[in-house]
N, CA, C and O atoms as a printed pandas DataFrame, in Angstrom:
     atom_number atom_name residue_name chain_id  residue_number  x_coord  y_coord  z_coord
0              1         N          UNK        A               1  113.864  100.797   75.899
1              2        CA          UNK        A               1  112.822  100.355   75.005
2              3         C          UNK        A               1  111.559  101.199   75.188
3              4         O          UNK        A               1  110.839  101.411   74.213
4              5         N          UNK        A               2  111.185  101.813   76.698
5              6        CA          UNK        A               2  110.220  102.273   76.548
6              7         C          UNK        A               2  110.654  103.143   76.348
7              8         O          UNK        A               2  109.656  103.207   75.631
8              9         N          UNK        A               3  111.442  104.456   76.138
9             10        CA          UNK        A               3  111.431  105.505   75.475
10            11         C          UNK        A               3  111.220  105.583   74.561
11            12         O          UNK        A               3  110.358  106.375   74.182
12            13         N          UNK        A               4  112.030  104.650   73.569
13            14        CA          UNK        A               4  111.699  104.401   72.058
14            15         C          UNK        A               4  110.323  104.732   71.673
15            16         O          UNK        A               4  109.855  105.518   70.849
16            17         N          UNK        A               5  109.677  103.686   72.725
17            18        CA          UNK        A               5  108.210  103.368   72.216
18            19         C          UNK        A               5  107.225  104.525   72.542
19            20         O          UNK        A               5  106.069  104.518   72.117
20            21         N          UNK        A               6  107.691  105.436   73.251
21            22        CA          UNK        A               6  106.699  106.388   73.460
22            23         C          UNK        A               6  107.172  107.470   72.675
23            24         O          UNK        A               6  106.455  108.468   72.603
24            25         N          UNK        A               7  108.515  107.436   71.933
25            26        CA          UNK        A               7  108.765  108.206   71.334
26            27         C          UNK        A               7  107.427  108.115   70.487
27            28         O          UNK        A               7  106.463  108.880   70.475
28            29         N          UNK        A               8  107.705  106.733   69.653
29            30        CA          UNK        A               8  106.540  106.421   68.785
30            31         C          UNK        A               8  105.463  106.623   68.891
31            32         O          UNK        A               8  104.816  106.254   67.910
32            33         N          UNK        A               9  104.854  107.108   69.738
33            34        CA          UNK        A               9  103.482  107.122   70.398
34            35         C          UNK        A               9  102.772  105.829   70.512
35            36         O          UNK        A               9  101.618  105.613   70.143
36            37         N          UNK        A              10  103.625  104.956   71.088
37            38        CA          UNK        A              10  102.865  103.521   71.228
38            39         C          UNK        A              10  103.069  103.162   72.602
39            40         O          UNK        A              10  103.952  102.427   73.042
40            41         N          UNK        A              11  102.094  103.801   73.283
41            42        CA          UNK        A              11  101.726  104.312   74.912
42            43         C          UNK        A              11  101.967  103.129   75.695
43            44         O          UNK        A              11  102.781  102.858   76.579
44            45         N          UNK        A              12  100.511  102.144   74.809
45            46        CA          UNK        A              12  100.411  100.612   75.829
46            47         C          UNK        A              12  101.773   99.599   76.078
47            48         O          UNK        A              12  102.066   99.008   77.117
48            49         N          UNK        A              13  102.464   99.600   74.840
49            50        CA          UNK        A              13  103.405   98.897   74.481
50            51         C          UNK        A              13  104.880   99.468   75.277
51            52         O          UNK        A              13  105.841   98.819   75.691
52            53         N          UNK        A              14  104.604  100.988   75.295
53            54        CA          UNK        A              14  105.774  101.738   76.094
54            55         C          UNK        A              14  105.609  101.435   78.002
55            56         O          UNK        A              14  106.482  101.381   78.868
56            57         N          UNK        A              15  104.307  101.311   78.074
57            58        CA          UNK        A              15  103.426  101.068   79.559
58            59         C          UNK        A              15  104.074   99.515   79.883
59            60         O          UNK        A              15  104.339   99.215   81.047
60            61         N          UNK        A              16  104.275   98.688   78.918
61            62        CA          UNK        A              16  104.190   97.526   79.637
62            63         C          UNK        A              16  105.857   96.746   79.453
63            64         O          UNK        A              16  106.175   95.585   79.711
64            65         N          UNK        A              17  106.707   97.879   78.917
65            66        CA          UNK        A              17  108.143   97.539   79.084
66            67         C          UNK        A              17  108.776   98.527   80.365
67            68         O          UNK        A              17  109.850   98.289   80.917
68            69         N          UNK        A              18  107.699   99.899   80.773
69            70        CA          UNK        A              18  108.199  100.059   81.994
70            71         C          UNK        A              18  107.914   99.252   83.031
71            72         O          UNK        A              18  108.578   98.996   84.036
72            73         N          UNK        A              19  106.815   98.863   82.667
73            74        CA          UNK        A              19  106.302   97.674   84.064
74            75         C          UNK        A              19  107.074   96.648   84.125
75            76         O          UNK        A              19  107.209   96.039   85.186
76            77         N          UNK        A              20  107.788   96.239   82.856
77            78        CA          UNK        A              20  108.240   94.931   82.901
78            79         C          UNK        A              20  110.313   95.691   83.576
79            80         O          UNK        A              20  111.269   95.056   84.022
80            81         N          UNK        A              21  110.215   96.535   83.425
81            82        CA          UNK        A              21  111.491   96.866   84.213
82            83         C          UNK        A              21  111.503   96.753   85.727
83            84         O          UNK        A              21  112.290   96.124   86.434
84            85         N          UNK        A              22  110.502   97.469   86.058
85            86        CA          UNK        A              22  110.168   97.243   87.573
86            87         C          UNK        A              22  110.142   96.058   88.017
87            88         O          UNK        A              22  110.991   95.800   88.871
88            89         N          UNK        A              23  109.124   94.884   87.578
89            90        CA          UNK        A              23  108.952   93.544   87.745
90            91         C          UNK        A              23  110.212   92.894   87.659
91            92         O          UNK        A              23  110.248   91.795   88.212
92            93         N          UNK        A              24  111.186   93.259   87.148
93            94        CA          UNK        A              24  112.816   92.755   87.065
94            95         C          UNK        A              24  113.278   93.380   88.793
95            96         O          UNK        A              24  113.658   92.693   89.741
96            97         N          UNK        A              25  113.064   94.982   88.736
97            98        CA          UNK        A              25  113.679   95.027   90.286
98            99         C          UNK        A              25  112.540   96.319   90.218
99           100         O          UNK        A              25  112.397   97.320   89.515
100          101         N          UNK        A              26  111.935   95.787   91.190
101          102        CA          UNK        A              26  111.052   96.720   91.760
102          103         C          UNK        A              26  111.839   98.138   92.627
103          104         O          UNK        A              26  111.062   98.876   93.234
104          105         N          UNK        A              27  112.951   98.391   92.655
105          106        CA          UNK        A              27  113.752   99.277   93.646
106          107         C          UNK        A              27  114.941   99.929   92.663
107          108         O          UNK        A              27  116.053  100.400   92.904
108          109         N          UNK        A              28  114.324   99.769   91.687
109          110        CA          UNK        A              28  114.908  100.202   89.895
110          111         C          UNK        A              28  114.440  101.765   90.025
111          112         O          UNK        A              28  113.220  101.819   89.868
112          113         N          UNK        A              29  114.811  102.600   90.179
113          114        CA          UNK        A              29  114.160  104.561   90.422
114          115         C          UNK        A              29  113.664  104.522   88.601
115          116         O          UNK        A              29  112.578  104.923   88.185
116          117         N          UNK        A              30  114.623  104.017   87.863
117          118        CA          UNK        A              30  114.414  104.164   86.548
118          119         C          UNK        A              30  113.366  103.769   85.739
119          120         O          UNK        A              30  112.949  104.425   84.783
120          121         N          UNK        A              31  112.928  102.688   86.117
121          122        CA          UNK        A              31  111.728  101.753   85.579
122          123         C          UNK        A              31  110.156  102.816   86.390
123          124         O          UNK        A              31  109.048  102.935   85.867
124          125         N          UNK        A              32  110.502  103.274   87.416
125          126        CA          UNK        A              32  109.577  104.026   88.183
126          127         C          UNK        A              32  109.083  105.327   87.242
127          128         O          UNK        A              32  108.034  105.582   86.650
128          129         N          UNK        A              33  110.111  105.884   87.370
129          130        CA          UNK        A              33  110.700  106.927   86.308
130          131         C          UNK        A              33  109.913  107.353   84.513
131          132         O          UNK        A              33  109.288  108.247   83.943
132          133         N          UNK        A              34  110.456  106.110   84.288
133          134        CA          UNK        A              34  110.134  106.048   82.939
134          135         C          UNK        A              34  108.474  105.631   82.980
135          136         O          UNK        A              34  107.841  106.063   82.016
136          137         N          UNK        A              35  107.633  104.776   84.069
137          138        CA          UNK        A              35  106.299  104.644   84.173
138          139         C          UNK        A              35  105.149  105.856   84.510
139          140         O          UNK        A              35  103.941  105.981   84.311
140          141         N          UNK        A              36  106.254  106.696   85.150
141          142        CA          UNK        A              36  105.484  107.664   84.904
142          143         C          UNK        A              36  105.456  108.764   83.646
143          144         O          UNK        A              36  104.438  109.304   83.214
144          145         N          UNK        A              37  106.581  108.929   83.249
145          146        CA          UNK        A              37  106.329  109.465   81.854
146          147         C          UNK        A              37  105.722  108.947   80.755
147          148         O          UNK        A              37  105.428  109.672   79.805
148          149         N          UNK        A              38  105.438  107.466   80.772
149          150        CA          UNK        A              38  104.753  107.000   79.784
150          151         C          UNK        A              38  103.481  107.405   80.084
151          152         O          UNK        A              38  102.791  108.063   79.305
152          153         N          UNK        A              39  103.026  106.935   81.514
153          154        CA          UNK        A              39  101.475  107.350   81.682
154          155         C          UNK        A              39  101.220  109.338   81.393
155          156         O          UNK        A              39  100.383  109.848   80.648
156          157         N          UNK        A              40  102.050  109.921   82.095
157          158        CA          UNK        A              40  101.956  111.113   81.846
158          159         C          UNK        A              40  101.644  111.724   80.571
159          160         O          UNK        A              40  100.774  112.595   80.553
160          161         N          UNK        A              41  102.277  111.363   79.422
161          162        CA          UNK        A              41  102.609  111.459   78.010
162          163         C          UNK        A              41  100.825  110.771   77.229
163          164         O          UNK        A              41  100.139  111.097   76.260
164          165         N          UNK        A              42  100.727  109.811   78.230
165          166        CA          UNK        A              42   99.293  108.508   77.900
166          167         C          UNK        A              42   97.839  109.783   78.045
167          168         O          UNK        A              42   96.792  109.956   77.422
168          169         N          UNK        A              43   98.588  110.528   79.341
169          170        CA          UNK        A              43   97.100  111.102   80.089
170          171         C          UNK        A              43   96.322  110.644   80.977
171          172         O          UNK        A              43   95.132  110.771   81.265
172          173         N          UNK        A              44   97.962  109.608   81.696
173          174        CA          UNK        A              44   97.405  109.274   82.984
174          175         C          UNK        A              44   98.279  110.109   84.205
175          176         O          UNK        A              44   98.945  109.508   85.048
176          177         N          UNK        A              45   98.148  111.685   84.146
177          178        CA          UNK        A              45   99.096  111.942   85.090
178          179         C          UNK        A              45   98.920  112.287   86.595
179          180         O          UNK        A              45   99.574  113.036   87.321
180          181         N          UNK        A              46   97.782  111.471   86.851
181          182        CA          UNK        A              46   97.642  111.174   87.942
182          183         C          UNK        A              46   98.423  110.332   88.516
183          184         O          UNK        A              46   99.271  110.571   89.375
184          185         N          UNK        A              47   98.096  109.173   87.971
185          186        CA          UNK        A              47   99.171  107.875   87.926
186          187         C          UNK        A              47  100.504  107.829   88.049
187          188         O          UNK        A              47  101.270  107.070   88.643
188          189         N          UNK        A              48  100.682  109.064   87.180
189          190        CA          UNK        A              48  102.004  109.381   86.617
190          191         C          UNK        A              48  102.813  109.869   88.024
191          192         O          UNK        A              48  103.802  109.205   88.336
192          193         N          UNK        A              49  102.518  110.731   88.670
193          194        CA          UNK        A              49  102.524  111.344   90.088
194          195         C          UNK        A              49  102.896  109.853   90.821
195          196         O          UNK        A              49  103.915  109.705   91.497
196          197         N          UNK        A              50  101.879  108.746   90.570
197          198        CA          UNK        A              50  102.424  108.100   91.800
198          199         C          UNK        A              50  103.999  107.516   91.395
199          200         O          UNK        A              50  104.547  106.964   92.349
200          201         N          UNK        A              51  104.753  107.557   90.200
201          202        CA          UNK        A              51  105.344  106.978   89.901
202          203         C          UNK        A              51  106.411  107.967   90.041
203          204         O          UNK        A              51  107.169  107.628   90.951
204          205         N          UNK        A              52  106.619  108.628   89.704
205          206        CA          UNK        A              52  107.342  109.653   89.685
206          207         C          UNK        A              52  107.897  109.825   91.870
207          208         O          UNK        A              52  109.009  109.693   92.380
208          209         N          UNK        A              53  106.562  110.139   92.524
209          210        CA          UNK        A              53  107.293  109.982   93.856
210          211         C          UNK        A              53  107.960  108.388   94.457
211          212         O          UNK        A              53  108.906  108.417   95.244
212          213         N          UNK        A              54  107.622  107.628   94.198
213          214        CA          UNK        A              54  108.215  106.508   93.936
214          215         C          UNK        A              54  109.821  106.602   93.675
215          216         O          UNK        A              54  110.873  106.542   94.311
216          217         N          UNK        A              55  109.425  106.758   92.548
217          218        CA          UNK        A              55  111.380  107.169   91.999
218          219         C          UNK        A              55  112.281  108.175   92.666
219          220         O          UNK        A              55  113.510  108.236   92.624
220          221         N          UNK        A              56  111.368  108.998   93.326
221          222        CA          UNK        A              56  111.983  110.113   93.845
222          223         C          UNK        A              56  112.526  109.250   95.296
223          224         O          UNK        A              56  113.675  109.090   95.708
224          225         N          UNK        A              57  111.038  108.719   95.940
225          226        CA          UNK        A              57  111.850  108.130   97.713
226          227         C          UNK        A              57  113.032  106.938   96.974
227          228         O          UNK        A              57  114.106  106.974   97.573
228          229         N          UNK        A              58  113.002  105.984   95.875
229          230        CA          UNK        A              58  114.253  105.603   95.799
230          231         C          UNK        A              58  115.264  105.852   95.662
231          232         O          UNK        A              58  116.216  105.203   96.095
232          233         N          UNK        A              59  115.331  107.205   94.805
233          234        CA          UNK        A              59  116.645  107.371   94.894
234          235         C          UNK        A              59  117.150  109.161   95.346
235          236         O          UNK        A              59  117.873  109.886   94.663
236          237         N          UNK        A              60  116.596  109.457   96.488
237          238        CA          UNK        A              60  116.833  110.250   97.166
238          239         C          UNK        A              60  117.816  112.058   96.542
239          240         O          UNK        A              60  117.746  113.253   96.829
240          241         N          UNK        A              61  118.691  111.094   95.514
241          242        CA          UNK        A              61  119.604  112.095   94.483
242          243         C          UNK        A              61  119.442  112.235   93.280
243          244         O          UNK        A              61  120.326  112.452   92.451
244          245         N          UNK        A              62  118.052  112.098   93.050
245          246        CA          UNK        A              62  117.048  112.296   91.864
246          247         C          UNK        A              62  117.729  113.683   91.114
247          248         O          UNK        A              62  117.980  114.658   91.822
248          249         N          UNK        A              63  117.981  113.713   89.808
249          250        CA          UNK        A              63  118.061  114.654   88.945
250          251         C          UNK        A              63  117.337  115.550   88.789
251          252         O          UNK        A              63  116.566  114.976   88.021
252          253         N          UNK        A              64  116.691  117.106   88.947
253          254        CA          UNK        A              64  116.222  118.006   88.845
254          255         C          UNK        A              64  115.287  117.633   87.520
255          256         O          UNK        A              64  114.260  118.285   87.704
256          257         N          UNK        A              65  115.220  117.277   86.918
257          258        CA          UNK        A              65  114.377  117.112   85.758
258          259         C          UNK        A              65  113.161  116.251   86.126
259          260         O          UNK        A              65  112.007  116.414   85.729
260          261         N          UNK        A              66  113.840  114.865   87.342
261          262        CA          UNK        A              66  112.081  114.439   88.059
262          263         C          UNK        A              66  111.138  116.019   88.149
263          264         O          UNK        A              66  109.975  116.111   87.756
264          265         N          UNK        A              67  111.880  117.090   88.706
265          266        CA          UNK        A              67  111.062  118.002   88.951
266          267         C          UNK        A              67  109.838  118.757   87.920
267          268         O          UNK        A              67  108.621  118.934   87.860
268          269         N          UNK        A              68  110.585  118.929   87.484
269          270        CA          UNK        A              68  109.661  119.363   86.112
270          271         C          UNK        A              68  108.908  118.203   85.572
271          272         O          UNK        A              68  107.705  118.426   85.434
272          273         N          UNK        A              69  109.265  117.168   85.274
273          274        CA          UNK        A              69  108.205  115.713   84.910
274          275         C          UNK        A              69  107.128  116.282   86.352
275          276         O          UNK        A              69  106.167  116.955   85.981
276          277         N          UNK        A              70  107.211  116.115   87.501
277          278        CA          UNK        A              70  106.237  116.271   88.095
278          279         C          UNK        A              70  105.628  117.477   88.337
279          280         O          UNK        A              70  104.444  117.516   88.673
280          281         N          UNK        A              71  106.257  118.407   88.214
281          282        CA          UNK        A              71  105.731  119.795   87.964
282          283         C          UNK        A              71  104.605  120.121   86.495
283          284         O          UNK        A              71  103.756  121.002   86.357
284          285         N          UNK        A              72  105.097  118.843   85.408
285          286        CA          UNK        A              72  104.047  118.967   84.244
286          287         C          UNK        A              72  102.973  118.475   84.573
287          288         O          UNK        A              72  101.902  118.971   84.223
288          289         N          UNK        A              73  103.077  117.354   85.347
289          290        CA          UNK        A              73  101.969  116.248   85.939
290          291         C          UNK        A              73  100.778  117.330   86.382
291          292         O          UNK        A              73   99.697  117.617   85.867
292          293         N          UNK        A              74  101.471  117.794   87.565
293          294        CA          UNK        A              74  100.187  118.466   88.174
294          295         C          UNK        A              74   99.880  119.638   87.933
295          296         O          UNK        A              74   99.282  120.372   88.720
296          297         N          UNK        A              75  100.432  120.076   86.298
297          298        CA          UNK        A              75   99.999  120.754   85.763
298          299         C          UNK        A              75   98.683  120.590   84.918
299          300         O          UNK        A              75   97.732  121.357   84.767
300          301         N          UNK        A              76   98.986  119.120   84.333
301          302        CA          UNK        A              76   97.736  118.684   83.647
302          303         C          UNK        A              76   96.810  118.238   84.220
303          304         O          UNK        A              76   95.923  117.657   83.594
304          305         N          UNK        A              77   96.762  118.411   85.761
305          306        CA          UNK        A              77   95.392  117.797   86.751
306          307         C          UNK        A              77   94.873  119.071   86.859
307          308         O          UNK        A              77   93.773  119.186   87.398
308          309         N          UNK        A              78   95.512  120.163   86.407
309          310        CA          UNK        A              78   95.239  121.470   86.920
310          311         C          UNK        A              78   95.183  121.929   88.396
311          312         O          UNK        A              78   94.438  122.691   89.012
312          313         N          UNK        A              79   96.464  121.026   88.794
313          314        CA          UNK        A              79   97.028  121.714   90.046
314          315         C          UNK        A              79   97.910  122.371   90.341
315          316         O          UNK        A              79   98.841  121.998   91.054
316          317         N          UNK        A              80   97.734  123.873   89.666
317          318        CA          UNK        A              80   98.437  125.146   89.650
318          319         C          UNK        A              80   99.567  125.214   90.424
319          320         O          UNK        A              80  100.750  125.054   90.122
320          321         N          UNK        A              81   98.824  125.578   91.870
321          322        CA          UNK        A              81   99.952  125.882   92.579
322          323         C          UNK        A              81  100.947  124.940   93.376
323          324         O          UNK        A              81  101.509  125.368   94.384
324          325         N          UNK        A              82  101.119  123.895   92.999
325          326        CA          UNK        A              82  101.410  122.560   93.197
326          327         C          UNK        A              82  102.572  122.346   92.203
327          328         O          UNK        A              82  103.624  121.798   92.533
328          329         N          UNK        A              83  102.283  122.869   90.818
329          330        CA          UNK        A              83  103.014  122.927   89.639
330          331         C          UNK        A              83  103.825  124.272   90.223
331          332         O          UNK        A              83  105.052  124.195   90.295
332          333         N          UNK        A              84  103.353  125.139   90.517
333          334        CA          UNK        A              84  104.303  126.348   90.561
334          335         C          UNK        A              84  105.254  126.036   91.711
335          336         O          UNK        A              84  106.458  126.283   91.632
336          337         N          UNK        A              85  104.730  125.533   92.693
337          338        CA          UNK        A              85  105.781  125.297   94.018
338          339         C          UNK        A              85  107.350  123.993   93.289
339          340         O          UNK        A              85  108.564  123.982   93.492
340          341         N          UNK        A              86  106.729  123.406   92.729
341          342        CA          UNK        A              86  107.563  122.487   92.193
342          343         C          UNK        A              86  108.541  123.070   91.421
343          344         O          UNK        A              86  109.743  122.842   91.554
344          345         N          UNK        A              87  107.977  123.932   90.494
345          346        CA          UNK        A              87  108.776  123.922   89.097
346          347         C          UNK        A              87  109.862  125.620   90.186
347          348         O          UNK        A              87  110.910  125.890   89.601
348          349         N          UNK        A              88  109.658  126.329   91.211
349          350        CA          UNK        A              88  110.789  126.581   92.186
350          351         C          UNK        A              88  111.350  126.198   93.013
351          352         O          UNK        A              88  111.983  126.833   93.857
352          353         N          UNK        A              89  111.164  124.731   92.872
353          354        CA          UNK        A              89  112.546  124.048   93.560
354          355         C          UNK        A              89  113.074  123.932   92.395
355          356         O          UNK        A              89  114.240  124.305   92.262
356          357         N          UNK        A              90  112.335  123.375   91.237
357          358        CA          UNK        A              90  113.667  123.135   89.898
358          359         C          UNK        A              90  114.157  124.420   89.925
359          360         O          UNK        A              90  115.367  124.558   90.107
360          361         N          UNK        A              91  113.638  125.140   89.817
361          362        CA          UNK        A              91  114.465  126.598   89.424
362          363         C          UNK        A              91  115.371  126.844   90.702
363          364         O          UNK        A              91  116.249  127.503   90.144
364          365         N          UNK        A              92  115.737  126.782   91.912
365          366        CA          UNK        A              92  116.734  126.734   92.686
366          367         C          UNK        A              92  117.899  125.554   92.173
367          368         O          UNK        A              92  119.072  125.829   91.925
368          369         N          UNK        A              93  117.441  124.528   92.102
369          370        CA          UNK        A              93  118.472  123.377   91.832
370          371         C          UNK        A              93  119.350  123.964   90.093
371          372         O          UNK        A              93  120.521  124.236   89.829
372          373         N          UNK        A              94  118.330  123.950   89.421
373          374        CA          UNK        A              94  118.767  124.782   88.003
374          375         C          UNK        A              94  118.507  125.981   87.306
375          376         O          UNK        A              94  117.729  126.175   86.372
376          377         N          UNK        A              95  119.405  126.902   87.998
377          378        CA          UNK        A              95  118.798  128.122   87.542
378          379         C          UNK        A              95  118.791  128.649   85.871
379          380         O          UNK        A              95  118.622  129.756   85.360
380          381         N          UNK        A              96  119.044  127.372   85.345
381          382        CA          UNK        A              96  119.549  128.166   83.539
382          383         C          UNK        A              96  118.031  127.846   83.260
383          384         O          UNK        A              96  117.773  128.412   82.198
384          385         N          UNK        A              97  117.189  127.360   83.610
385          386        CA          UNK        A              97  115.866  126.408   82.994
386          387         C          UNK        A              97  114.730  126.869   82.152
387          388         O          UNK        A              97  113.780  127.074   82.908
388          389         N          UNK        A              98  114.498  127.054   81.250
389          390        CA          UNK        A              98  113.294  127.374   80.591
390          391         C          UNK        A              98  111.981  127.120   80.777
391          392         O          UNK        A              98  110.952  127.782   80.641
392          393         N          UNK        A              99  112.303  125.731   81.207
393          394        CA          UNK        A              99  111.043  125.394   80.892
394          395         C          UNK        A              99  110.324  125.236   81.980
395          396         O          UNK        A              99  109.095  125.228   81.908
396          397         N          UNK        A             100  110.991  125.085   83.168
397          398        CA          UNK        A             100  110.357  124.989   84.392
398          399         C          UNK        A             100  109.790  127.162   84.744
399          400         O          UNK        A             100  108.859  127.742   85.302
400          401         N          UNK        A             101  110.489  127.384   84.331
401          402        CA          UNK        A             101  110.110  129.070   84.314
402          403         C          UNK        A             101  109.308  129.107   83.781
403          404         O          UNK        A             101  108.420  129.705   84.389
404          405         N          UNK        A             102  108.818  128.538   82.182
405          406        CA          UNK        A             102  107.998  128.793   81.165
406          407         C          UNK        A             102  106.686  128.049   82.287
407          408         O          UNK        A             102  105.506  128.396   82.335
408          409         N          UNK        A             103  107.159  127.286   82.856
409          410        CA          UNK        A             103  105.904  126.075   83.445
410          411         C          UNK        A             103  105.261  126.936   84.692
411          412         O          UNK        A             103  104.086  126.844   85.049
412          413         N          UNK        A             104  106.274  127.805   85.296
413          414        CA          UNK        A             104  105.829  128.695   86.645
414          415         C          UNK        A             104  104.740  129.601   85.992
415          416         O          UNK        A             104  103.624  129.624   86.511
416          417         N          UNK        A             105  105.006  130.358   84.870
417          418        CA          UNK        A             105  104.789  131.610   84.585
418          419         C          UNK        A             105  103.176  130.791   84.241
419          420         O          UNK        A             105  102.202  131.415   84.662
420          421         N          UNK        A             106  102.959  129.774   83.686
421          422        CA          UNK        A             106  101.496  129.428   83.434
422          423         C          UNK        A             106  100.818  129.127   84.489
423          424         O          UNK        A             106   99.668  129.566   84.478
424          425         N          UNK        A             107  101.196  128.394   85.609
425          426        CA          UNK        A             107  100.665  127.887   86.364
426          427         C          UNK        A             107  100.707  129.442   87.370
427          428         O          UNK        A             107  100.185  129.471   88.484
């Protein structure tokens, strides 16, 4: 549901069905997950960061793509090299990647 909704650009409404996933099971990586891309997407990616490592210590076998979600994050705090260190671990885990390359080469 909250993807949907942020598809839509309906941030608050996308914000408060990730929260309400968590509040179901707080130890959900997914509900974590998805709270930070809503805030991220919102222009809270500060926030977004905390959610995102969250999801990451739960579920330890996190998909390479957390990487880049958090590699965009602290791109938009304008924390360069923070973004660049990140977005080469994605690029070790996936070397076909665009966008984490496209994300190095700016940062």
């Amino acid at each position: 549901m909250a993807d949907m909704l942020l598809f839509e650009r309906r941030h608050d409404e996308a914000l408060r069905q990730a929260e309400r996933a968590i509040a179901l099971d707080p130890n959900y990586p997914g509900g974590h997950l998805e709270r930070g891309i809503v805030l991220h997407y919102a222009g809270g990616s500060r926030e977004a960061l905390e959610s995102l490592e969250r999801a990451m210590i739960l579920n330890p076998y996190y998909p390479d793509v957390y990487l880049q979600l958090q590699a965009q994050a602290f791109y938009q705090l304008g924390r360069y090299s923070e973004a660049a260190a990140v977005s080469k671990r994605r690029i070790l885990r996936k070397p076909d990647t665009d966008a984490s390359r496209a994300l190095l080469g700016a940062s």
